[in-house]
N, C-alpha and C positions, 0 to 999 in steps of 0.2 A: 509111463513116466515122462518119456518126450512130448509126448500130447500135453498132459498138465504145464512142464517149462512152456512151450510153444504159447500157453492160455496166458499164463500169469506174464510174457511176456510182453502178447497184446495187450494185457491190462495196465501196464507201467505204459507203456504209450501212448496208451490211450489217455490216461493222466495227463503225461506229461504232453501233451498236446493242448487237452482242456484247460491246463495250467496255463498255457500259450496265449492261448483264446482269452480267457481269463483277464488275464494280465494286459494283450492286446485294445480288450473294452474297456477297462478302466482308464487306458493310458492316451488312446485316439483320442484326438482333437472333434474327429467328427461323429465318434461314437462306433460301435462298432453292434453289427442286425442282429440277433438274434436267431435267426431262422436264413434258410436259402436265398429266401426273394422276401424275408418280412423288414419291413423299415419301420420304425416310427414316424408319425405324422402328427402336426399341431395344428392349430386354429385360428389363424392371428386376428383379433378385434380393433379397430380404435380406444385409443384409454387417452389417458391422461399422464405426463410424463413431466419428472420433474426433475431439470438437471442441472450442472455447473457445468462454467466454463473461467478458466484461471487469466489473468495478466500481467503480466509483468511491470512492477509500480513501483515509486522510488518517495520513500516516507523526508518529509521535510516539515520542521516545527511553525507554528502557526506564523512565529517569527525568527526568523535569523541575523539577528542584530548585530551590523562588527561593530566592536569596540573599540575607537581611536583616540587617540591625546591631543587634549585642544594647549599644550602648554610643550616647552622642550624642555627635555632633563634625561638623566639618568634614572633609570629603574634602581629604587634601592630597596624593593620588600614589596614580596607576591604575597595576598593575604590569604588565595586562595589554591586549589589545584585543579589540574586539567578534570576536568567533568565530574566539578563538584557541583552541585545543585544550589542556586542564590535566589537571591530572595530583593526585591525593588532595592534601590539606594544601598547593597553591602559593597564595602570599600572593596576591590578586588588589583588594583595596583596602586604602589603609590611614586611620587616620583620625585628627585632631589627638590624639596621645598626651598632650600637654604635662601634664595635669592629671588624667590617671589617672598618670603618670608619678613625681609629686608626690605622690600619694597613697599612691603601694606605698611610696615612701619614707619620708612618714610613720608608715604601717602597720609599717615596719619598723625606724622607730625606738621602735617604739610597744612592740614586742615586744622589744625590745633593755630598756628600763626595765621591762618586766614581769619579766625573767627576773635583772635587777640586784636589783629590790626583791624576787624569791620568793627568792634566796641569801642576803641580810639575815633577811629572816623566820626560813628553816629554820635559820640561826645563831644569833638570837635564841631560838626553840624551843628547840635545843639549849642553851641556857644556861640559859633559864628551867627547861627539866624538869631539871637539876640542883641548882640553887636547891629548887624546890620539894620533891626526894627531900629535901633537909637541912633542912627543914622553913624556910626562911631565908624563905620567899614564900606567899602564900597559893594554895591552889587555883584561886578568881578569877582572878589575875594569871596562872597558869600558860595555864588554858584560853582566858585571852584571846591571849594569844601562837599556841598552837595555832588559834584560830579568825583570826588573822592571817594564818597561814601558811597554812590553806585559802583564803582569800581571795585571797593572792597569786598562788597555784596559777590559779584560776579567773580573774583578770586576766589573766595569762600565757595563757591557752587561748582566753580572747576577743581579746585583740591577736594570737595567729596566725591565726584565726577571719578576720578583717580582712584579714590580710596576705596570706591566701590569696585573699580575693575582691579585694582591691586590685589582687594581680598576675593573676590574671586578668581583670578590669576591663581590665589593661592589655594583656595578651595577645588581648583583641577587638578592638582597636584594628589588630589588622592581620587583616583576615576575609579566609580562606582557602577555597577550595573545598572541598565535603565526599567531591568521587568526581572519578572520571576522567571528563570529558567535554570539549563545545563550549559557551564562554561565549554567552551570548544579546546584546542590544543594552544599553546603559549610560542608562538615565533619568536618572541623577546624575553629576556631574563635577565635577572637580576645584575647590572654593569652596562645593560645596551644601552644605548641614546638613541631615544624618540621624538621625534615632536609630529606634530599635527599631517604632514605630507608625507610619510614613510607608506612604501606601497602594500605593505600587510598589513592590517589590522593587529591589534595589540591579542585581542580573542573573538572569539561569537559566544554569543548570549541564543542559545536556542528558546524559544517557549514551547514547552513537551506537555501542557497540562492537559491538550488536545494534539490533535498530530493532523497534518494533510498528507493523504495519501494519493498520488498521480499515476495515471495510465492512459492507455488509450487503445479505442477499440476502431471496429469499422464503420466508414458511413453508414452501411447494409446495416449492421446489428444495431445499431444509432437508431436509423429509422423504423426498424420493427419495435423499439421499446417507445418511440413518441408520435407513432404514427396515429394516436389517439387524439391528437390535438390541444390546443389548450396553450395556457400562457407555459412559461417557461418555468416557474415556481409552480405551477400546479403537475407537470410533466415531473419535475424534480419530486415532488411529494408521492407520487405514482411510485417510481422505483422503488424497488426493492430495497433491503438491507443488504450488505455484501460485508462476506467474513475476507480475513488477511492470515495467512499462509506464511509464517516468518522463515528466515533463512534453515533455521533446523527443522524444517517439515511442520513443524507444529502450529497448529491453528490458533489464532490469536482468542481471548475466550471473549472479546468486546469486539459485538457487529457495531459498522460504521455504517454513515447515511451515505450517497452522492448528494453533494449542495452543489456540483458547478460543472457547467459543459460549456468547452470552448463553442466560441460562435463561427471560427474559422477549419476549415479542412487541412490539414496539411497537405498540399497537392505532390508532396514526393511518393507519402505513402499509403496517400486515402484513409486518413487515421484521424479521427477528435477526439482531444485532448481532453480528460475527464479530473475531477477533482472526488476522492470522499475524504472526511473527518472522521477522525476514530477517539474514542477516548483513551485517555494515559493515566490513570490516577494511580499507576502501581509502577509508573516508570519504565515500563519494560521495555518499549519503542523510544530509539533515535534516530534525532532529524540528521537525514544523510545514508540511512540504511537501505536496505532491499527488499521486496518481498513481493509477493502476488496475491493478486486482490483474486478473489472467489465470489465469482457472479450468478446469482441463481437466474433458472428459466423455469416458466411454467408453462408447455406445449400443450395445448388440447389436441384432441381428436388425431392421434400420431397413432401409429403401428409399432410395437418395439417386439426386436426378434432377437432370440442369440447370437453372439458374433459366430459361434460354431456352425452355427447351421447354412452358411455360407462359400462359395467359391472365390477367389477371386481372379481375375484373369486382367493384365497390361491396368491393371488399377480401374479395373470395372467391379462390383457385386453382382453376383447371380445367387439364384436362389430354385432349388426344383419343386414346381406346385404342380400339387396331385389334381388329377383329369377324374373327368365322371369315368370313365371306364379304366379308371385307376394303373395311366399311366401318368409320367413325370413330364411336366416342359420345362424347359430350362430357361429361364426368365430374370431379365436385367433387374435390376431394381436400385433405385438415387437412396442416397442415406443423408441426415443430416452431421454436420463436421460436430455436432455434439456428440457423447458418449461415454459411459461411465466404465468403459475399458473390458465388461461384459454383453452391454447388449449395443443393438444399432438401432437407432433411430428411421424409418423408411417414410422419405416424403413423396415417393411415388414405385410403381410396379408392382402394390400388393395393395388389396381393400380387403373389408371386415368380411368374416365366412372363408378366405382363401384357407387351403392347406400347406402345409410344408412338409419337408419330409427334414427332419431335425436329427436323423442318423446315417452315415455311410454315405453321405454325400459323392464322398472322392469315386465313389466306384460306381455311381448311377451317368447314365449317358439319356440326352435326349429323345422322347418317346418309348422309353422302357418301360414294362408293364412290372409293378411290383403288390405286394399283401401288403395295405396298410393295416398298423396296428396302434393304439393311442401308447403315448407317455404309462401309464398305469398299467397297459399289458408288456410292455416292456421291462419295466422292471419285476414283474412278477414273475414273467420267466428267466430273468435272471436270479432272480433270489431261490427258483427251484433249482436251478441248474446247482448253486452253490451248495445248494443240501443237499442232492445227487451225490455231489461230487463227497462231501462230507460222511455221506453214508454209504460211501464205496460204490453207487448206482453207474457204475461210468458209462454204461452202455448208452443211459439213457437222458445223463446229464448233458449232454451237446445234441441233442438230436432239435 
């Protein structure tokens, strides 16, 4: 009876050991061997590698238009609201008319007595130059008549002069947007006095129907996309499409082009200044917002490896590649600062045919002799061991 407890108690141990084991392979980072001395080993090729890299961009409408008052008055009637959408010419303030209103009127009675007293004139002219044929008048008196009647003429041309700045005086008086866009925030309201030199703008007029979108990269990655040559519109047409990443993570569903790269370097931070265009036809982008632009790359001939299968040591990568007599060296290896958060990129310390050993890294040391076994016997012994264990085998599920 003690013998049988003593058994059924190694048995529970033995479980709960495999359980351990178990639970340990699933959960390592590096993976955890199957067997005493057996690792997994891979193969790494050159391929072809396609990846992004994000920037940090600041969305501004094609135009930013401030809206300022060419007339002084009091605001008496907003026709519009903060970040309503308008449309060329809609009135969007308007401002005490009452005394421009007064003016065109005078103006225009101003011109009404110019053109009474130029019909008197050219009447009188006409008398006088007959008078003066019948010799009835002197010359003097003729010429002063005609020098009336130019006179009158030029009164008449300065009271419509007036009348036309009068009624447009009065026509500012309702200030209209100058494009189709989205009104900006209102500094002035209804009661304030404006006129033409107030240091805020009355609004901005954004144009959203397109958007530019601004970042900047490095001169290095600058010159790997144009190191192909070529005018500057043909360099631009080469680029890629690049998506935009809005402030809630969500990817904008409209790729933009690049149309514009600064000609200068910023010498603080080794940066040129880039321009793309996005479109807006659903409105969802405002000029003034945030967002990161999303750059593709397309790498040839690269090595990509799990980021697991790796050491790192004082912000070095290592990597252990298996030996013809099927020991490990421990081996540097440069990565590129691309990466899609699972694999790395290697621009040098491994070429195509190399092996790795893509489990149990942490516990391999330089020149250890270990069993390689491929990815596919690896998990096959794992998937026995599970049924082992499933079918009570305990004996023989960890061996």
């Amino acid at each position: 009876m003690l013998k049988i407890m003593i058994t059924q108690l190694r048995q529970i141990a033995l479980f709960a050991v495999g359980v351990s084991l178990l639970t340990a392979c699933g959960n390592s980072q590096s993976g955890m061997k199957m067997g005493d001395n057996e690792f997994a080993v891979m193969t790494v090729n050159a391929t072809t590698s396609n990846q992004t890299t994000s920037y940090p961009a600041t969305i501004k409408g094609t135009q930013d238009i401030e809206i300022r008052p060419q007339v002084s008055g009091f605001i008496v009637k907003l026709y519009v609201d903060e970040g309503a959408t308008v449309r060329k010419g809609q009135p969007l303030f308007l401002i005490d008319p009452t005394q421009y209103k007064a003016a065109a009127d005078q103006a225009d009675a101003a011109v009404k007595t110019a053109e009474a007293n130029l019909r008197t004139q050219e009447l009188t002219e006409k008398n006088k130059l007959v008078l003066f044929e019948k010799e009835i008048i002197s010359s003097f008196e003729y010429q002063t008549a005609v020098n009336n009647l130019l006179s009158a003429r030029a009164t008449l041309a300065q009271a419509k002069a007036q009348l036309v700045q009068a009624k447009q005086n009065l026509d500012f008086c309702t200030v209209k947007s100058p494009s189709d866009g989205v009104i900006g925030t209102f500094p002035y309201r209804i009661g304030a006095l404006v006129s033409a030199s107030i240091s805020e703008p009355l609004t901005t007029v954004s144009e959203i129907k397109d958007l530019y979108v601004y970042f900047s990269m490095t001169e290095k990655e600058l010159l790997n996309l144009t190191r192909a040559g070529g005018t500057l519109k043909e360099q631009l047409e080469k680029m890629p499409a690049v998506k935009l990443q809005l402030a809630d993570g969500s990817i904008y569903e409209f790729e933009g082009k690049i149309d514009a790269v600064s000609g200068v370097i910023d010498q603080t931070t080794g940066s040129v200044s880039m321009r793309a265009i996005f479109p807006n036809t659903k409105n969802v982008l405002r000029s003034g917002g945030m967002a990161n632009v999303i750059f593709p790359y397309t790498i040839e001939n690269i090595i990509v490896i799990p980021q697991n299968v790796t050491v790192e040591i004082q912000d070095k990568k290592f990597v252990y590649v298996l030996q013809p007599d099927n020991t490990v060296k421990y081996t540097e290896i440069q990565i590129s600062n691309l990466n899609d958060g699972k694999n790395f990129l290697v621009t040098s310390g491994l070429k195509s045919g190399d092996k790795i050993v893509t489990e149990g890294v942490q516990t391999l040391h330089d020149g250890m002799a270990i069993t390689p076994i491929t990815e596919a016997q690896k998990v096959a012994k794992y998937q026995q061991a599970l049924k082992d264990q499933r079918e009570g085998n305990l004996e023989t599920a960890f061996n």
